[in-house]
VOMI-324820 format. One line per field, with one value per residue (C-alpha): residue number from 1; residue in three letters; x, y, z. Coordinates in steps of 0.001 Angstrom, whole numbers. Layout:
resi NUM; ...
resn ALA; ...
X X; ...
Y Y; ...
Z Z; ...
//
This chain:
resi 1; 2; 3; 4; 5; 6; 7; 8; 9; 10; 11; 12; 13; 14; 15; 16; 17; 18; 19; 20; 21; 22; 23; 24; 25; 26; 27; 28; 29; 30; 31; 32; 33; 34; 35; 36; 37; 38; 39; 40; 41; 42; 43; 44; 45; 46; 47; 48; 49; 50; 51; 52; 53; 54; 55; 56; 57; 58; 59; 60; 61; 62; 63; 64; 65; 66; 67; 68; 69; 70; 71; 72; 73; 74; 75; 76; 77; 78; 79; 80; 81; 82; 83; 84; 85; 86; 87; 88; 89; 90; 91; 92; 93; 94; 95; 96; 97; 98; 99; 100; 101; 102; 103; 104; 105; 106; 107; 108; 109; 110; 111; 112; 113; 114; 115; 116; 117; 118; 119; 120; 121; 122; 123; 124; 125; 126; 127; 128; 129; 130; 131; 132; 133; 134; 135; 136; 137; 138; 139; 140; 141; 142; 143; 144; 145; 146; 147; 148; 149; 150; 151; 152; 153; 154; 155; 156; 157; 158; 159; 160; 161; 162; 163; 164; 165; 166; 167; 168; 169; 170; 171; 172; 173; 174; 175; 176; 177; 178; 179; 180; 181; 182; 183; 184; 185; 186; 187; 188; 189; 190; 191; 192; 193; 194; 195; 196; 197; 198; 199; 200; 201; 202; 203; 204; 205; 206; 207; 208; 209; 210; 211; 212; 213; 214; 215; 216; 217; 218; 219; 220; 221; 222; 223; 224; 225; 226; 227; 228; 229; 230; 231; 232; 233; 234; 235; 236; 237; 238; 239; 240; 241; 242; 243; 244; 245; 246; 247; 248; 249; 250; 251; 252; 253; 254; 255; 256; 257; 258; 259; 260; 261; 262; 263; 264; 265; 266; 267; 268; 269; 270; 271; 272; 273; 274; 275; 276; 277; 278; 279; 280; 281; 282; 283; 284; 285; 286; 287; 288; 289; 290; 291; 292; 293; 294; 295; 296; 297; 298; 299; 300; 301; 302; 303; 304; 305; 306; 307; 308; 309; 310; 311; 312; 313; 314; 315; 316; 317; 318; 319; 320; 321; 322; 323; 324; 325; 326; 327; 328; 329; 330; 331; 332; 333; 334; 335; 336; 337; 338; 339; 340; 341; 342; 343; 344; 345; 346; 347; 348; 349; 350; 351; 352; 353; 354; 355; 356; 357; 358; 359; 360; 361; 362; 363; 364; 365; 366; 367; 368; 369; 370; 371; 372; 373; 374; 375; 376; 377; 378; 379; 380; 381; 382; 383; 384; 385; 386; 387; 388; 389; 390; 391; 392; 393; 394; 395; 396; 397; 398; 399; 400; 401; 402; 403; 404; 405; 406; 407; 408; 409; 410; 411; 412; 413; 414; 415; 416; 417; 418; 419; 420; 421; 422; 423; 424; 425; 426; 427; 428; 429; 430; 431; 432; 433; 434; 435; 436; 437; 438; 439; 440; 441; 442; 443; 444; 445; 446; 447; 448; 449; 450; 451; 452; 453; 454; 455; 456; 457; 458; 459; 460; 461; 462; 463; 464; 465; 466; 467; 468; 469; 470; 471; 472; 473; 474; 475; 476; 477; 478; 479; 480; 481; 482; 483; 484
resn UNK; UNK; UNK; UNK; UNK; UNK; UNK; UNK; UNK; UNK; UNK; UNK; UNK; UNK; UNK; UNK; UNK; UNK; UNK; UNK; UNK; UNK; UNK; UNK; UNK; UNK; UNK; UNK; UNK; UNK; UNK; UNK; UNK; UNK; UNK; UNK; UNK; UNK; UNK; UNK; UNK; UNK; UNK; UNK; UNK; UNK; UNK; UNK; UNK; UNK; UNK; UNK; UNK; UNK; UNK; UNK; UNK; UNK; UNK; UNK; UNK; UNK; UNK; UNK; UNK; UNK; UNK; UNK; UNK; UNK; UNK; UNK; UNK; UNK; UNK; UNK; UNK; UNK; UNK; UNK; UNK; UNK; UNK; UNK; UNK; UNK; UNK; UNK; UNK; UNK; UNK; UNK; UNK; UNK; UNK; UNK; UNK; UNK; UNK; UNK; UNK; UNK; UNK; UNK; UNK; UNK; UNK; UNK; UNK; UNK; UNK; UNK; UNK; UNK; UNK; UNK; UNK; UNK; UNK; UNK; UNK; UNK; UNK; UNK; UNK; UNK; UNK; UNK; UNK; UNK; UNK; UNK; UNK; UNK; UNK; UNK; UNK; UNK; UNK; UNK; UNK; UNK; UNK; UNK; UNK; UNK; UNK; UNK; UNK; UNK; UNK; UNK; UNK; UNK; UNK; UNK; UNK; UNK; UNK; UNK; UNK; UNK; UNK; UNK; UNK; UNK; UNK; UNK; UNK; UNK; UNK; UNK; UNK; UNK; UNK; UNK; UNK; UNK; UNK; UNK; UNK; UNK; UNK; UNK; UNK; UNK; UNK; UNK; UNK; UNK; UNK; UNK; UNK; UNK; UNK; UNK; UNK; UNK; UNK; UNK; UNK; UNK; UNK; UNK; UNK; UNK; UNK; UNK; UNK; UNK; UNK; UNK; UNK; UNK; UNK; UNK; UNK; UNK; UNK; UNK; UNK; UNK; UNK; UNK; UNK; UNK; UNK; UNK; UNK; UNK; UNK; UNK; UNK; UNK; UNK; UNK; UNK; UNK; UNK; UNK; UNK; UNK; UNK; UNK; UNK; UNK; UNK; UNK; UNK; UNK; UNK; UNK; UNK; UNK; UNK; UNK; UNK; UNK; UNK; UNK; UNK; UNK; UNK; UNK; UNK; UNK; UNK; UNK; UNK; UNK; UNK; UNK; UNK; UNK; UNK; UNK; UNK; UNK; UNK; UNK; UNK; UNK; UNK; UNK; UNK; UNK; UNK; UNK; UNK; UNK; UNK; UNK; UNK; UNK; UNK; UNK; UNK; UNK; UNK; UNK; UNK; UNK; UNK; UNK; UNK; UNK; UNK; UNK; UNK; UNK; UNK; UNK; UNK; UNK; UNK; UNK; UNK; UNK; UNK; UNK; UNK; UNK; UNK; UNK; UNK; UNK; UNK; UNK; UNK; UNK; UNK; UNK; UNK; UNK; UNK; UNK; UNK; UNK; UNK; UNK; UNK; UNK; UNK; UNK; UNK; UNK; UNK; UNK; UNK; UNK; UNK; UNK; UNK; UNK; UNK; UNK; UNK; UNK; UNK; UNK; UNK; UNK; UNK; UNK; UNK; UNK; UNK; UNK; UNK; UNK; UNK; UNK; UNK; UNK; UNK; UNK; UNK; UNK; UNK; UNK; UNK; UNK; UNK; UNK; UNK; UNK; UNK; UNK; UNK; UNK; UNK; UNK; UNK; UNK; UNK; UNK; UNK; UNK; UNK; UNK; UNK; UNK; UNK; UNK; UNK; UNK; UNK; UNK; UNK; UNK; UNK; UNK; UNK; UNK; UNK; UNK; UNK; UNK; UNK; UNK; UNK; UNK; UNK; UNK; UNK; UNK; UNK; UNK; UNK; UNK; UNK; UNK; UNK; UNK; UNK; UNK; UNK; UNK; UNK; UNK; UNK; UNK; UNK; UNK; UNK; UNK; UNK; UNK; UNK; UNK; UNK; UNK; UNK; UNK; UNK; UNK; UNK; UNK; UNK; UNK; UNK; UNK; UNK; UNK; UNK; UNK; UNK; UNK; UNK; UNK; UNK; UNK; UNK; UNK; UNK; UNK; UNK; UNK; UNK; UNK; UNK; UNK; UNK; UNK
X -19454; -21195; -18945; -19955; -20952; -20385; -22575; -23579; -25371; -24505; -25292; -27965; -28023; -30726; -31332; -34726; -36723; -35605; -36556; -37002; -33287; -32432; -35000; -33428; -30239; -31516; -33704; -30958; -28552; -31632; -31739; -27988; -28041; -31555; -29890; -27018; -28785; -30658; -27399; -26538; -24198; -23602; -25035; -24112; -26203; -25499; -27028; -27824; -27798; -25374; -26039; -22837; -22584; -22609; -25884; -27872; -26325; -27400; -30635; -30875; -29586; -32415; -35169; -34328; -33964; -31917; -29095; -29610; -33603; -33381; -31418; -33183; -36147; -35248; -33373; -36309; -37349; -35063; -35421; -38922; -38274; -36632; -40002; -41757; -39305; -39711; -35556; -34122; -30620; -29031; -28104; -28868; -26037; -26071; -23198; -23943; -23570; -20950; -19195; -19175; -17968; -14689; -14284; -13944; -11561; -9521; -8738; -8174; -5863; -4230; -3282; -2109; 414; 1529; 2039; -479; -2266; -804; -2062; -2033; -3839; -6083; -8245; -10736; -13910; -16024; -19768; -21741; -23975; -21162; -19167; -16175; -13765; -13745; -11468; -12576; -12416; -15565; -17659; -19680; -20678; -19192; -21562; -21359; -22889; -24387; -26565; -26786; -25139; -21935; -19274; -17930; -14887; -13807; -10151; -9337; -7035; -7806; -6059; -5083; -4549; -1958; -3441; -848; 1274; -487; -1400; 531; -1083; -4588; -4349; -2972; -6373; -8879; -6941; -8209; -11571; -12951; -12796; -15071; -18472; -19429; -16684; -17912; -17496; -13993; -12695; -13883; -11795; -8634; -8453; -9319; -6247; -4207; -4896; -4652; -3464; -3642; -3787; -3812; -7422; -8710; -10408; -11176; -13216; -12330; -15347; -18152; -20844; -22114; -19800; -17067; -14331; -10438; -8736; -6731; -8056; -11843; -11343; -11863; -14688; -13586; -14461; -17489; -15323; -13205; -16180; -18869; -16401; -15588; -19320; -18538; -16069; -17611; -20610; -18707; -17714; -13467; -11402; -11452; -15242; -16155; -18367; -15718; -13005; -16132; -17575; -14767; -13784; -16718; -18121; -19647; -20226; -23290; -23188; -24609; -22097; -21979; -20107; -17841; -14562; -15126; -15673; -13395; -10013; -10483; -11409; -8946; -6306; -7632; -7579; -4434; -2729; -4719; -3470; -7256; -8053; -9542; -13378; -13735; -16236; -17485; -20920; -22008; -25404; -26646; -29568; -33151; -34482; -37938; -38488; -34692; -33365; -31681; -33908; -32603; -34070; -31481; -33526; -36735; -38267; -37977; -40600; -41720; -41355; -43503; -46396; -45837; -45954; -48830; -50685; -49382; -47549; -44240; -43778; -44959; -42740; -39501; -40602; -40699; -37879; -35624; -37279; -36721; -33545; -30527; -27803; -24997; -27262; -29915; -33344; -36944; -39419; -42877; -45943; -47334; -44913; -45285; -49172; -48473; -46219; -48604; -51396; -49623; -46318; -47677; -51413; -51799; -48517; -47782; -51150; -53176; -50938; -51214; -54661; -55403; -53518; -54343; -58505; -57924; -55310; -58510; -60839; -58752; -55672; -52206; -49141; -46961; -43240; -41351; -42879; -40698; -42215; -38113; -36275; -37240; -35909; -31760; -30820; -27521; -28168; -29919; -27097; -24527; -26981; -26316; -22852; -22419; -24417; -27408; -29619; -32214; -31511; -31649; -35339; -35950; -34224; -36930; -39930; -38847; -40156; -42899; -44224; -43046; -45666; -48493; -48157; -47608; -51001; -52607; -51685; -52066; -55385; -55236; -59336; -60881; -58140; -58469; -55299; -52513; -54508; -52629; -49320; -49754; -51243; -48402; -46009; -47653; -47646; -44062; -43261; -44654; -42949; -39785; -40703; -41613; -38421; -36178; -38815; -38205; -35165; -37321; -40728; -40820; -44068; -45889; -43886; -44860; -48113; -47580; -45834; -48956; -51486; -49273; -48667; -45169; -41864; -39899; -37273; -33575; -31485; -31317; -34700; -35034; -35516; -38401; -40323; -39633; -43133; -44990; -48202; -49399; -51904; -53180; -55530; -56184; -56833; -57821; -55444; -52059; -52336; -55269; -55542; -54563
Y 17145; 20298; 23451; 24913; 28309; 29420; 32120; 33821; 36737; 38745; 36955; 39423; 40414; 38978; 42457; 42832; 41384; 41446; 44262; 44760; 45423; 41983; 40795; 42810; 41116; 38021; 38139; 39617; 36219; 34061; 35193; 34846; 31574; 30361; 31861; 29627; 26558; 27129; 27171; 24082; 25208; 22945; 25694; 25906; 28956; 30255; 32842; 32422; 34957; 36517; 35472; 36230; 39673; 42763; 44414; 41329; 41379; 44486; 44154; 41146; 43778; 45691; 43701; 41088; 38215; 35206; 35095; 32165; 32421; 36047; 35297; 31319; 33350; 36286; 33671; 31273; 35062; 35697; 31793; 32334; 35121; 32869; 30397; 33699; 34739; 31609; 31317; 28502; 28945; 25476; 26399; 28569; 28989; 30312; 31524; 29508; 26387; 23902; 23602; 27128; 28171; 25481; 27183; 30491; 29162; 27291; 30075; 32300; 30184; 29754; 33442; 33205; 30926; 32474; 35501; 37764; 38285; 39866; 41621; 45535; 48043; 50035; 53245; 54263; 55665; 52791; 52436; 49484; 49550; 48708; 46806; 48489; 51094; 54387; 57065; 61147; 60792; 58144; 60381; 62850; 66070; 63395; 61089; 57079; 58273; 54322; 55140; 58437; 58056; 59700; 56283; 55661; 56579; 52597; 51931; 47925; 45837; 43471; 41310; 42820; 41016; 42450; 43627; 46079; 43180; 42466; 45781; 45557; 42251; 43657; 46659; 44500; 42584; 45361; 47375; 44504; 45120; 41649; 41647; 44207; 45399; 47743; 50093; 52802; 50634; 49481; 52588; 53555; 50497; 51686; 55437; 54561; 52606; 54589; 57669; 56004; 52960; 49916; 49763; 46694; 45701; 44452; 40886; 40051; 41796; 41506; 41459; 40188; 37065; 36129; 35445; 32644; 32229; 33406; 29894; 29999; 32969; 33195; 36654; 37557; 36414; 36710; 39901; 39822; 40363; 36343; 35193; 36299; 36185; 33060; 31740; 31521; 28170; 27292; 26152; 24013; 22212; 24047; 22346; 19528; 19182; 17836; 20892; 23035; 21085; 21132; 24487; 26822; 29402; 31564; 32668; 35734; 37389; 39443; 42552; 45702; 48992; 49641; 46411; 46330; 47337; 44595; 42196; 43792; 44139; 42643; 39245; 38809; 39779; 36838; 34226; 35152; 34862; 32157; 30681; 29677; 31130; 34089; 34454; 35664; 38609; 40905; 41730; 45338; 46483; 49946; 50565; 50523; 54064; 55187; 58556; 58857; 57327; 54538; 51978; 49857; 49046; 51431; 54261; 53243; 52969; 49646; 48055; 44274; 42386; 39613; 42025; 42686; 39496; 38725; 42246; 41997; 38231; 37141; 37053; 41211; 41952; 40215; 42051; 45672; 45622; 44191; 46780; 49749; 49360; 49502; 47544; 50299; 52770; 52996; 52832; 54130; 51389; 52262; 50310; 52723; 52054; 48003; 48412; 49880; 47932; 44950; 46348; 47384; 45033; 41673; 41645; 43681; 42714; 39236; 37916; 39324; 37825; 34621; 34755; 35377; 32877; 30058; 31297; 30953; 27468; 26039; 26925; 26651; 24093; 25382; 24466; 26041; 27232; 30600; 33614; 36056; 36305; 34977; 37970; 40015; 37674; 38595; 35715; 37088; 40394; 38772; 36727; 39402; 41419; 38467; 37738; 41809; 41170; 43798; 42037; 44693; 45339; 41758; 41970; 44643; 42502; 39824; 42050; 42897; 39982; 39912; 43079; 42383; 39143; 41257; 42947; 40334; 39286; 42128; 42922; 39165; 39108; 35331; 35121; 36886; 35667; 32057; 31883; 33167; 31427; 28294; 29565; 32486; 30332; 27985; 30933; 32711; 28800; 28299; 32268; 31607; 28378; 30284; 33362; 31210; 29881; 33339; 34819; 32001; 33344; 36624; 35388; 31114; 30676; 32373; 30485; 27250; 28523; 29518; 25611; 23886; 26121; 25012; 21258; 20891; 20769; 23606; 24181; 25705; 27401; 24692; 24516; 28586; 27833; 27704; 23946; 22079; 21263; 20547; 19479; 21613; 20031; 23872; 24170; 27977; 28210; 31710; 35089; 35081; 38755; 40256; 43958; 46000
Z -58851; -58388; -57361; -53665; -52844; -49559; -47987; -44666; -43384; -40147; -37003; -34983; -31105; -29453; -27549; -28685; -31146; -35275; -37205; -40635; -41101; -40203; -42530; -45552; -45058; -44864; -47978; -50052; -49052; -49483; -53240; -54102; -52190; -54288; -57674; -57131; -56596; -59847; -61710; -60353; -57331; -54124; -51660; -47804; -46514; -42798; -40389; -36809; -33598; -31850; -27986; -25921; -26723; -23992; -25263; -24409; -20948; -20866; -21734; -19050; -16359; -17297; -17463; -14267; -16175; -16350; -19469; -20723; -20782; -22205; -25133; -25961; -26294; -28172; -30498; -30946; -32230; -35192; -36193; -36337; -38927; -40849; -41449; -42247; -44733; -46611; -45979; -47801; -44951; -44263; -40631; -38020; -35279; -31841; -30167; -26977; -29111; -27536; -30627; -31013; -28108; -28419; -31589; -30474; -27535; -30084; -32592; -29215; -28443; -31532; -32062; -28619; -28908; -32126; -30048; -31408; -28118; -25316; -21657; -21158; -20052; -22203; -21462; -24285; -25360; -25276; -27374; -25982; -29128; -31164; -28905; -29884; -28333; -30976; -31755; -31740; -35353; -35244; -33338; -34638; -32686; -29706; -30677; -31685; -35630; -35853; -32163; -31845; -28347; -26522; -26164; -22691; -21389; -20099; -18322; -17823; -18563; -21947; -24268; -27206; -30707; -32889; -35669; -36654; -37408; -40655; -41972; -44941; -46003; -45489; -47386; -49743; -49809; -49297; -51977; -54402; -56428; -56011; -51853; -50897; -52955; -53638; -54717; -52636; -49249; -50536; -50751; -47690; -45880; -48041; -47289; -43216; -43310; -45225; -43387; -39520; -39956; -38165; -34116; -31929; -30932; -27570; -27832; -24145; -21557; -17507; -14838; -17396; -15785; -19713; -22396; -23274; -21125; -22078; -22129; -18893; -17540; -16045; -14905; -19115; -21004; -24913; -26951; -29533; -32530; -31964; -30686; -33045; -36290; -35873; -36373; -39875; -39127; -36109; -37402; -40363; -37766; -37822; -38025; -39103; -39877; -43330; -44083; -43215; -45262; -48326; -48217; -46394; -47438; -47735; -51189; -49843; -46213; -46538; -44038; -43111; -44187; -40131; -39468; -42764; -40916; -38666; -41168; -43784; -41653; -38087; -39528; -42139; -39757; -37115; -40178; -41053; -37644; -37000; -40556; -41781; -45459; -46073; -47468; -51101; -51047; -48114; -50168; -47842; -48204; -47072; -44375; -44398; -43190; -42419; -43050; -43723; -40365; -39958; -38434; -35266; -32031; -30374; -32319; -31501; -34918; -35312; -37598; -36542; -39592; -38693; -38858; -41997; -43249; -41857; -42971; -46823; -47089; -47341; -51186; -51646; -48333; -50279; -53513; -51934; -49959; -53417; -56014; -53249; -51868; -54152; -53970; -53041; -50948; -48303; -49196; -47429; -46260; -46317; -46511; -49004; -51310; -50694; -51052; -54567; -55872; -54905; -56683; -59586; -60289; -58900; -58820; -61517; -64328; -63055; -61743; -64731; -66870; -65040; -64878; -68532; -69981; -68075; -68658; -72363; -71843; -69908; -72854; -75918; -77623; -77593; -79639; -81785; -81922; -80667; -82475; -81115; -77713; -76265; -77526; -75454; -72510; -71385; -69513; -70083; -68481; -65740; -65046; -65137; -62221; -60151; -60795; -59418; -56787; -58107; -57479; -57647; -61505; -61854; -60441; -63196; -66133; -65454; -64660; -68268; -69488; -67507; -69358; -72526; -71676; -71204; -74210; -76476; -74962; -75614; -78798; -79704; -78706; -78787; -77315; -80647; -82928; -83532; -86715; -83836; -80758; -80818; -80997; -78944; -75951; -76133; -76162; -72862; -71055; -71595; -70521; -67530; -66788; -67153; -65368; -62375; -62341; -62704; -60114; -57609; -55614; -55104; -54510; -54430; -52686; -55526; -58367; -56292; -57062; -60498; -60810; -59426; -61989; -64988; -63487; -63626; -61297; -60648; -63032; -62585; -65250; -67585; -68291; -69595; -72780; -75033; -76080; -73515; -71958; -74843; -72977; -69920; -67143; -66570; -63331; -62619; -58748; -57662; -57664; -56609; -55310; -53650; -54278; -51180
//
């Protein structure tokens, strides 16, 4: 029986339309989640939108709309992206789901009656693009740092969940190496809790029209962080679902570095009152800039990722966004840099080399044994990237090979020397049958492609190895990159 892997990105707002932030994320996940399956993992991938949340009411206020239409079409948005990306996710949920929404009111109710939620009033600086109340210490120059705006000073009266209560055991958790990656974010968690500790957090909000209703009170609609958390066991069907008894608890939550305390502390501390188990990993990636800003549509430098699909493809978009962003750090988008890593990584050291080989394979016999073309492959090394989640080195590891291809190739020159051509031919065919399948988490429509030019099935992990295809059905159709 095949072990399961667990894994989920962020759910978005459905504000505005995804940017390529969101698309990042869910690339990233897509990889880990297409890595597993090749070595034989039982995969259960998740993301979905966030729909009950206050910024989309706001945005409704704004724009005269009705709720409910706003945020079905804004959604219909972000699942789009998802077909575009080439995502291989095994569910998309929506907060406005029926079953998610029971969810949510269950586990509300479950802390309640534990006695972890209790009525008070509560007056705070408030920052809508967070959805959280902040302290002076979060601000800087009086300013939410994530928006760039001054917080709210909101009075009311909320429920508030006890999170002091279990300080102890989270520290505890986020004080371990494993739980949060990288180490940079994890220590981040640890000294914020060491130096202020925990305080009590509110989960409801009085007075709003669009959200999910406090169980026995209708004057509160439940607070994002219950409601949007609990996503992750909603849509396994909690609790007694049979995905949720198969695949719970998550492998890996996949997050942006401006949501990790939410993710990192608030949620263990529901699951724990709530007595569900706690996910494995909190994987926190840094931000895409552009020019060295953070991009969101709060800033106004959002960058529609669907146009860039359609300007340079999906496969070159995935590529850039892997090879320039590293995996504890922001990174810069630009299209200049995408453009040149077309021309030069894909079309020029992976399409060339595809191109070349399976000219001479359609004019000349191949067979032969391993001539030393394999060494220079790591599968180990590869593997290790993955297992550490950097997943960018792991990019770099293969790309390895896929230069250590073309010059083999070159100095081979297997199309003027016919004592090597066999051998060398054979050895180029079945380096490409394996490089198609380490490159498929990062760019699958183009080992499809690569696949359907050698004429065989995709592969997984297993099948890395050299001499098994000893006959090839090789039919070159056209480039796989166009030169930008």
């Amino acid at each position: 029986m095949a072990k399961k892997f667990y894994i989920t990105t962020a759910i978005d707002y459905v504000n505005g339309r995804p940017h390529i932030g969101h698309a990042y994320e869910k690339i990233i996940t897509d990889i880990i989640a297409r890595w597993k399956r090749l070595k034989g993992f039982d995969v259960y991938f998740l993301t979905g939108t966030d729909e009950n949340a206050q910024k989309n009411a706001q945005a409704v206020k704004e724009k005269g709309v009705k709720s409910k239409d706003f945020v079905a079409k804004n959604s219909k948005e972000f699942e789009k992206l998802c077909e575009e990306l080439n995502l291989s996710n095994d569910d998309f949920i929506k907060t406005t789901d029926s079953k998610h929404v029971k969810v949510a009111q269950a586990i509300f109710k479950k802390i309640f009656d534990k006695g972890d939620i209790y009525k008070k009033k509560y007056s705070g600086l408030y920052c809508l693009g967070c959805e959280a109340f902040l302290t002076e210490r979060d601000l800087v120059e009086g300013k939410c740092p994530e928006h760039n705006k001054a917080p709210k000073i909101v009075e009311e009266e909320n429920y508030f969940f006890k999170l002091s209560k279990y300080e102890k055991e989270i520290l505890r958790l986020v004080s371990s190496k494993d739980f949060i990656i990288p180490e940079g974010f994890r220590k981040e968690i640890v000294n914020r809790i060491k130096q202020d500790g925990l305080k009590d957090i509110s989960v409801s909000r009085p007075g709003l029209s669009w959200g999910i209703d406090v169980p026995n009170d209708k004057k509160h609609k439940i607070y994002v962080w219950i409601d949007a958390l609990s996503n992750y066991i909603s849509a396994l069907g909690y609790p007694s679902g049979v995905k949720f008894k198969k695949y719970w608890p998550a492998d890996v939550h996949v997050i942006g570095k401006g949501i990790n305390w939410f993710h990192s502390v608030i949620w263990p501390g529901l699951l724990i009152s709530a007595g569900v188990k706690l996910p494995k990993k909190i994987w926190v990636h840094g931000y895409l800039t552009f020019n060295g800003q953070k991009i969101s549509k709060s800033l106004g430098n959002a960058i529609n990722p669907s146009e860039i699909i359609s300007k340079y493809g999906v496969d070159p978009t995935r590529y850039v966004l892997i090879k320039d962003i590293p995996f504890n750090q922001d990174g810069d988008f630009s299209e200049e840099a995408l453009k040149d890593r077309n021309n030069n990584e894909l079309a020029n050291d992976l399409g060339n080399l595809v191109s070349r080989t399976l000219t001479l394979c359609e004019k000349y016999p191949y067979c032969g044994n391993d001539d030393g073309l394999f060494k220079s492959l790591n599968l180990v090394k590869i593997g290790n990237y993955f297992d550490s989640f950097e997943i960018h080195l792991a990019l770099e590891e293969i790309w390895k090979f896929v230069r250590a291809s073309n010059k083999y190739i070159n100095d081979k020159e297997p199309w003027k020397n016919e004592d090597c051509r066999e051998v060398v031919l054979y050895n180029l065919l079945e380096a490409l049958r394996v490089i198609s399948v380490l490159l498929s988490p990062f760019i699958p429509e183009t080992c499809e492609k690569i696949n359907k030019q050698l004429g065989v099935k995709a592969g997984d992990l297993k099948t890395v190895k050299f001499g098994l295809v000893k006959k090839y059905n090789v039919k070159r159709e056209g480039v796989l990159f166009k030169k930008i």
